[in-house]
Structures are given as structure tokens and as C-alpha cells.
C-alpha positions as CSV (number, residue, x, y, z in Angstrom):
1,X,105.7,83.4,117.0
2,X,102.7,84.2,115.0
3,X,100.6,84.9,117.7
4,X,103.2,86.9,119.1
5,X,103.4,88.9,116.3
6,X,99.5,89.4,116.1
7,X,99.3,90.2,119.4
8,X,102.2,92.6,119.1
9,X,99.8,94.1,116.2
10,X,96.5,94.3,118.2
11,X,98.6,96.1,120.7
12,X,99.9,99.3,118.6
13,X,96.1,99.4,117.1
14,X,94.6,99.9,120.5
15,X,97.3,102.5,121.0
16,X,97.1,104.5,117.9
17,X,92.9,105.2,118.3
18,X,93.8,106.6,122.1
19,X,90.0,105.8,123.1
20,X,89.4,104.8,126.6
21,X,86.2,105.8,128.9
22,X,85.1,107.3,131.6
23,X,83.0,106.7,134.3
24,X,81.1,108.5,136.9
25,X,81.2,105.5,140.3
26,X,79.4,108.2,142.8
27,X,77.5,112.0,142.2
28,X,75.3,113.6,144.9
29,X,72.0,113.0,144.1
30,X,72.0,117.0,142.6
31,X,73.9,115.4,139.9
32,X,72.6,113.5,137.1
33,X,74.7,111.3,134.9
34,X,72.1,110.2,131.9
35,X,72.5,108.5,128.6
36,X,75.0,110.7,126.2
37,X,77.8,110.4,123.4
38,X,81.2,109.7,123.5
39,X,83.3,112.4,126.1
40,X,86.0,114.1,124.9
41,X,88.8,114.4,127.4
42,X,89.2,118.1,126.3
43,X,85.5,118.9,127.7
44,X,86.0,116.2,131.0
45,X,87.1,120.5,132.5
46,X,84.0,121.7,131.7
47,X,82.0,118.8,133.1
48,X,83.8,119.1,136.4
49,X,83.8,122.4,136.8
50,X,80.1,122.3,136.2
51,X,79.5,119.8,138.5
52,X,81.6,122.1,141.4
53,X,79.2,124.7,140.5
54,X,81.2,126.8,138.2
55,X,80.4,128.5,134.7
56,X,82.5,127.0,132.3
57,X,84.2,128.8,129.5
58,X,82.9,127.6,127.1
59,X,79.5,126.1,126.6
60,X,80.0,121.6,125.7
61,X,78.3,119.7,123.5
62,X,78.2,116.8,126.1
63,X,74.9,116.4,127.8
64,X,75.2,113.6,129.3
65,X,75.4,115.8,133.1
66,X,72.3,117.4,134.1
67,X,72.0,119.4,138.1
68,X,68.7,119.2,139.4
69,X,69.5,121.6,142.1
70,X,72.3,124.2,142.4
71,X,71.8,124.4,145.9
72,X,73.6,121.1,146.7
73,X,76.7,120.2,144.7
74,X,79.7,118.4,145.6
75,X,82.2,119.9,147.7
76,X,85.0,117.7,146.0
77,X,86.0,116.5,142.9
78,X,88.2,112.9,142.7
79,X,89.5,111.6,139.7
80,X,91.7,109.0,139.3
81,X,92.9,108.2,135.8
82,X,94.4,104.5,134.8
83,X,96.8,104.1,132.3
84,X,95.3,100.9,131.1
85,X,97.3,100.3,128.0
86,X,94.7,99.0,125.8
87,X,91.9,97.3,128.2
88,X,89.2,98.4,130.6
89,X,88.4,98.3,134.4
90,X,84.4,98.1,133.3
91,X,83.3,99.5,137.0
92,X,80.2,99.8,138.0
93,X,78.4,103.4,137.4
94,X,77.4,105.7,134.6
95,X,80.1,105.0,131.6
96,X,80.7,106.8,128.8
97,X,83.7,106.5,125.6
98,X,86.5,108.7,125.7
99,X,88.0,110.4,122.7
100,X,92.0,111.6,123.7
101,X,92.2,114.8,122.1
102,X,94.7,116.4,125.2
103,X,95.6,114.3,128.2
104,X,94.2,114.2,131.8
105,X,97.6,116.8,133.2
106,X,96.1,119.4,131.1
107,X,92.3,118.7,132.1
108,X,93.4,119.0,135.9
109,X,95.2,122.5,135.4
110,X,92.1,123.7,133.5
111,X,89.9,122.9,136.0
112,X,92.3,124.5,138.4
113,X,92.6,127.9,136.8
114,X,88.9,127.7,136.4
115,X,88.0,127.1,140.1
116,X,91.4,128.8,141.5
117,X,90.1,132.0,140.3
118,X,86.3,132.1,141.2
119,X,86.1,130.1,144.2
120,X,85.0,132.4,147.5
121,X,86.2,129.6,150.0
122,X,89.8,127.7,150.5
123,X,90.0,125.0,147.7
124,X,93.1,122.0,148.1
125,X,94.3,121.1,144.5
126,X,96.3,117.9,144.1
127,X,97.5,115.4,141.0
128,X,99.2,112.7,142.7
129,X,101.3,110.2,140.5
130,X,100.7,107.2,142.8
131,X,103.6,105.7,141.6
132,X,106.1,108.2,143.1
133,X,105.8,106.5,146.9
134,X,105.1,103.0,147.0
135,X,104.9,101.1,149.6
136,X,106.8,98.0,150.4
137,X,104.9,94.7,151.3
138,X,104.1,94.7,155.1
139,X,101.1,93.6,157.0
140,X,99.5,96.9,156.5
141,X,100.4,97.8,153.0
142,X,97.1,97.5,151.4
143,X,99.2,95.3,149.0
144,X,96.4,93.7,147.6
145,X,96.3,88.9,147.4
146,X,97.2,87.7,143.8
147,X,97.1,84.2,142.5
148,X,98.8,84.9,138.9
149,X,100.7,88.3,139.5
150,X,104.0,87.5,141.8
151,X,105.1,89.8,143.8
152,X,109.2,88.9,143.1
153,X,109.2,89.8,139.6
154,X,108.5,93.1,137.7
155,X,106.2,94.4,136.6
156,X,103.9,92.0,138.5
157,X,105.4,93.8,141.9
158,X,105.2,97.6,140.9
159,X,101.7,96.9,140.0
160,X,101.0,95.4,143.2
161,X,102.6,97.7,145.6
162,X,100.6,100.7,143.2
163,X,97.4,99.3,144.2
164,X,98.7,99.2,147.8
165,X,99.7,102.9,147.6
166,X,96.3,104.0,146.0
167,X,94.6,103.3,149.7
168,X,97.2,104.6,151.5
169,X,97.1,107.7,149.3
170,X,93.5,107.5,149.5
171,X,93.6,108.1,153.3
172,X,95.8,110.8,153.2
173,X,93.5,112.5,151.0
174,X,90.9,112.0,153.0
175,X,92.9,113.1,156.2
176,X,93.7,116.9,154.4
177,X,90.7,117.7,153.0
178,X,89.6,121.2,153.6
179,X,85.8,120.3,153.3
180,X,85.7,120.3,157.2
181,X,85.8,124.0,157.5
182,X,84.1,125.2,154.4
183,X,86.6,124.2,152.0
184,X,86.8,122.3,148.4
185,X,88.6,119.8,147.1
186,X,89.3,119.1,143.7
187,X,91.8,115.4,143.4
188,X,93.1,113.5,140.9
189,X,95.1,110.4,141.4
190,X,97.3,108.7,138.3
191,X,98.2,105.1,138.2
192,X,100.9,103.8,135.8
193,X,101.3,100.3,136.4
194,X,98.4,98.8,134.0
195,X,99.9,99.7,130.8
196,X,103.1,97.9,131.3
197,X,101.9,94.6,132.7
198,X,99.3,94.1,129.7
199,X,102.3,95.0,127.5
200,X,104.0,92.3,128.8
201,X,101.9,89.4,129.0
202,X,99.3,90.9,126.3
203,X,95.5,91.7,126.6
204,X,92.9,88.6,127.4
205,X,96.0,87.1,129.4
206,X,95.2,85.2,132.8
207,X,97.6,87.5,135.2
208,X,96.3,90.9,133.1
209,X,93.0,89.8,133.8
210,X,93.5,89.4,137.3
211,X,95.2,92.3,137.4
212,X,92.1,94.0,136.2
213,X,89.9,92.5,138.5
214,X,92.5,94.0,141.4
215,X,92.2,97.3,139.8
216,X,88.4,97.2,139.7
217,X,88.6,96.0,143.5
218,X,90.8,98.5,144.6
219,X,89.0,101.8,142.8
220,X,86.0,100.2,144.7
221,X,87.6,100.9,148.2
222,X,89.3,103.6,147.6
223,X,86.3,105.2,146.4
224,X,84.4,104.3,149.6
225,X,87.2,106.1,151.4
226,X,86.6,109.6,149.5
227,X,82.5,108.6,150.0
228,X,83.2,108.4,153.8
229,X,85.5,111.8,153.7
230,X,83.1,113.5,152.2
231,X,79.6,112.5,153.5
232,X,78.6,111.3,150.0
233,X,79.1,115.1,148.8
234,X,81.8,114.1,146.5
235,X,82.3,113.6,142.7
236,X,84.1,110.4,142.2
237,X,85.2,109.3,138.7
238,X,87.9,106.8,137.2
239,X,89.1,107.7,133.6
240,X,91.0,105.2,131.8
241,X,93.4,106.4,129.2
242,X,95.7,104.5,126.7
243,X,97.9,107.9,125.7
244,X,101.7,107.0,126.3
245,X,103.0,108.0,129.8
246,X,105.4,110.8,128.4
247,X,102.9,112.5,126.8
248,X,100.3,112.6,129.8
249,X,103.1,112.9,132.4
250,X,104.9,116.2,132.0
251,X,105.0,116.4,135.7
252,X,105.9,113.9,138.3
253,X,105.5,116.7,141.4
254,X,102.4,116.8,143.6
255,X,100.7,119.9,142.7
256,X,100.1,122.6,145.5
257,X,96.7,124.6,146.0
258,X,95.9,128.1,144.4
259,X,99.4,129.8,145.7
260,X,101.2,128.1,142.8
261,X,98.6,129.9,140.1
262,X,100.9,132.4,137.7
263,X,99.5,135.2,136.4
264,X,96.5,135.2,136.4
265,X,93.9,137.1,135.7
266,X,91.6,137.0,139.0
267,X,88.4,137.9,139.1
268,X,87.3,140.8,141.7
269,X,87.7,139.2,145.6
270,X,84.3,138.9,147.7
271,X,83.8,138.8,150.9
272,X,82.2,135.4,152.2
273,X,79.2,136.8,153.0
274,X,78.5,137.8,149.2
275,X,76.6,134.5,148.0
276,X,74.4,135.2,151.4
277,X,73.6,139.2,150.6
278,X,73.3,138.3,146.7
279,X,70.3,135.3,147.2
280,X,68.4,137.9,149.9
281,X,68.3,141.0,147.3
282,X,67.4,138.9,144.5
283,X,64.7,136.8,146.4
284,X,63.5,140.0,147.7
285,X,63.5,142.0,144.2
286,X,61.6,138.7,142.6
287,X,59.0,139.1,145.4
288,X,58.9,142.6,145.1
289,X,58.1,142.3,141.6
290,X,55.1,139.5,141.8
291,X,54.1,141.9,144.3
292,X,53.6,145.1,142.4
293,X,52.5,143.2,139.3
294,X,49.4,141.6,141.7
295,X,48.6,145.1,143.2
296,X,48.9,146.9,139.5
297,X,46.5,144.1,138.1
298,X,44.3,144.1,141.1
299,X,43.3,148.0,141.2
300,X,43.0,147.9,137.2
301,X,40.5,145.3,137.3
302,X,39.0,147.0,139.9
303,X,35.0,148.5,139.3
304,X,34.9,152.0,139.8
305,X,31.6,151.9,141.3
306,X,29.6,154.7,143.3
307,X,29.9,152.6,146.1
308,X,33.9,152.5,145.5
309,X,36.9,153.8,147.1
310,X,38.3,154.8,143.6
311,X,34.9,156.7,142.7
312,X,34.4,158.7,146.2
313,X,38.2,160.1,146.3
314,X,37.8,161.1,142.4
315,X,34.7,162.4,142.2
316,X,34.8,166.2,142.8
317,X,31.2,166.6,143.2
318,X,31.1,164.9,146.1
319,X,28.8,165.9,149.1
320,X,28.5,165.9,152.5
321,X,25.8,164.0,154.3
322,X,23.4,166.6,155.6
């Protein structure tokens, strides 16, 4: 009973300080993830929008993303954000702390507003609560091989067909992405399941830690099925949260692309050639310039000799050969 209790105790701790991380599993190699402080989920917009090639709006005090060329960025942003309840998938990537000061719904419709409203090209916006479809054990439902979890008791079996679901969802992703024609993607996917098993059988238990492993195992695959999609020109992160469900969930629907924005205020449309016209008139103005500056220099260094261009047309004495 005691250690019942104190685990009980060491439960609602975790929960109160709503601190989880974030990390970065694949960037293009125009993306930099370095050493840097603690995230909070309220700037996770600006570092995404960033990394889409997008002006923010509002500078961060997060610099742990640096682009080495804006020439290259990702044509996709996936997220997929884990409830974990207390404990950690501990992937493999660039990690940083998370501080919860809003929750992941609200960093998604940011980031949607942001890129809605400025992108030149078709963009596909989704938040998919994997949860809302699972899929029933079969011999191709991705469900993935436990030894602990059992798949005839709950929550052991919601959290198992969820995994299954994330690759299936993963796919279809993968199968409506507008990339193919010019387009950009920005995705997140939620899973739910985590939180409940380790408040069940409590954190450091042998079927949560399995369960993490199985987590860890499955954002690996799936995240090799957005690489694939997207010929490596893809953003992947996993964020793992330990805010209650109801107050990161205040919609269950999947979100559809930019028709579903409500007034807002757009920006001035362009035509797609703009980014084209804009590079050729300012590459041509900088040459211009270097060019007018080395002619200026040139002719006032020059030494007005006799023997001189300058000196023969300004001299008004000038005569003619006899």
C-alpha cells in the first residue's frame, strides 16, 4: 500500500511541472539542430514555421535551429506528439526540454495561420488524433509483438492497436501528400494511449517499459515512411507532452487544408512566378551595383596623363597633327 501510495505521489508531481521534450529524428541537411535551452511549446510555431521557410511573428529566444541555406528547406513538416504521462521515448536525434506553457492543438493552428496565409503553392494541413480509427488485430495491422502488454485487456489493447494505427496512418499520409506537384505539407499526428497505461501499472514498470520501447520502435518506422515520402526533404519531430488530454484535445476532427481558415487577414496573392521575377531583379540590381561601384572607382583612380583618354577629350587646346 505504501508504495502504492508513493507512486500514486510521484505520479501527480510529474504531472503538475508539465515538462516533457522534444526532439528533432530527421532535418534536411539545410537545417541545423545545435546545442540550445529548454523549448517552450509556445515558440515550437516559430521554429516550424522557420524551418518551412517562413518569417515568424515574432522573433524567439530559442537558438537552438540555425538554416545554412534558404535555398533548400523542407517541403513538409511532421509532428507527432505522445501523451506520455510522466516518462520519455528517449529517441535518437537532437533533443531538447520542453516547458508546457500552451498545448500542441494550439501550436498546429498557429503554424497554420502562419503558413495558410503566405504560402504561394497548395499546402495539406492535418492533426490526426490516431486514436479516432484503430485498427483491429489482423495479419496486416501493424499491431506491433508484446511479451508483457496483452492484447485482451485494456489498456494494454488500445495501446497496441494505436501503435498499429500510427503506420497505417503513416501511409496514408504519405499517399496524399501534395509535395509531388509542388505542394507542402505541414502534419501532426497525436497518440493518447501512453498516458493511461503508465497510469495504470506506474512509471519504471516492466509492461510500461516495454510499452516504451514499442513506442520508440514504432516512431522509428513511421518516421522512415514520411523520409521515403518525402525524399529526405522533410522535418520530422516527436514531442512528448504530459498536459491532461482535455486540455490538449479541444478537437477530435481531422483538420482540413487552408479552406477552413476564418477570417483572416491574407496577405496580397502572387502569381507563381513571383519568387522567380523577385531573385532575377535583385541578383541583377546587386550586380548592377558592384558594377557601377568598380567602373566609378576605376576612372577616379585613373591618371589623367597627356597620353590619356581623359586628358585628350578635356583638353581644349588641343591640336591637330600637321
Amino acid at each position: 500500500m505504501a508504495n502504492l501510495i508513493l507512486t500514486a505521489f510521484a505520479f501527480s508531481l510529474v504531472s503538475l511541472v508539465h515538462c516533457g521534450e522534444v526532439t528533432v529524428v530527421h532535418a534536411p541537411s539545410t537545417l541545423r539542430f545545435g546545442t540550445a535551452s529548454t523549448l517552450r511549446v509556445s515558440n515550437f510555431d516559430d521554429v516550424l514555421t522557420s524551418s518551412l521557410g517562413y518569417t515568424p511573428k515574432e522573433s524567439s529566444p530559442w537558438n537552438g535551429l540555425t538554416i545554412t541555406s534558404p535555398f533548400s528547406l523542407p517541403t513538409a513538416a511532421v509532428v507527432v506528439v505522445v501523451h506520455g504521462g510522466g516518462v520519455t521515448v528517449n529517441q535518437e536525434g537532437s533533443t531538447y526540454p520542453l516547458k508546457e506553457d500552451t498545448t500542441m492543438n494550439e501550436v498546429y493552428q498557429s503554424v497554420k495561420s502562419i503558413v495558410g496565409s503566405r504560402a504561394q503553392r497548395e499546402t495539406l494541413f492535418k492533426y490526426i488524433s490516431v486514436d479516432d480509427d484503430l485498427v483491429e488485430d489482423g495479419p496486416h495491422s501493424f499491431i506491433p509483438t508484446a511479451k508483457t502488454l496483452n492484447m485482451s485487456v485494456e489498456p494494454d489493447a488500445t495501446f497496441l492497436r494505436e501503435l498499429g494505427t500510427l503506420m497505417k496512418t503513416s501511409m496514408k499520409v504519405s499517399e496524399m501528400t501534395t509535395t509531388s506537384h509542388g505542394g507542402q505539407d505541414v502534419i501532426f499526428m497525436e497518440l493518447n494511449a501512453l498516458a493511461p497505461l503508465v497510469k495504470v501499472y506506474g512509471i519504471g514498470s516492466p509492461k510500461v517499459n516495454e510499452a516504451i520501447d514499442l513506442v520508440r520502435n514504432q516512431l522509428v518506422r513511421a518516421a522512415d515512411v514520411m523520409r521515403h515520402a518525402y525524399n529526405d526533404q522533410v522535418l520530422v519531430a516527436t514531442a512528448t507532452v504530459d498536459q491532461l488530454q482535455e486540455l490538449s484535445r479541444p478537437s477530435r476532427s481531422i483538420l482540413q487544408s487552408t479552406g477552413d481558415e476564418l477570417d483572416l487577414n491574407l496577405a496580397s496573392e502572387y502569381s507563381s512566378d513571383y519568387p522567380a521575377v523577385f531573385n532575377i531583379i535583385l541578383w541583377l540590381s546587386v550586380i548592377l551595383i558592384f558594377f557601377i561601384a568598380f567602373t566609378s572607382f576605376a576612372m577616379a583612380t585613373m591618371d589623367p596623363g597627356q597620353d590619356s583618354i581623359i586628358y585628350r577629350m578635356t583638353n581644349p587646346r588641343m591640336k591637330k597633327d600637321s
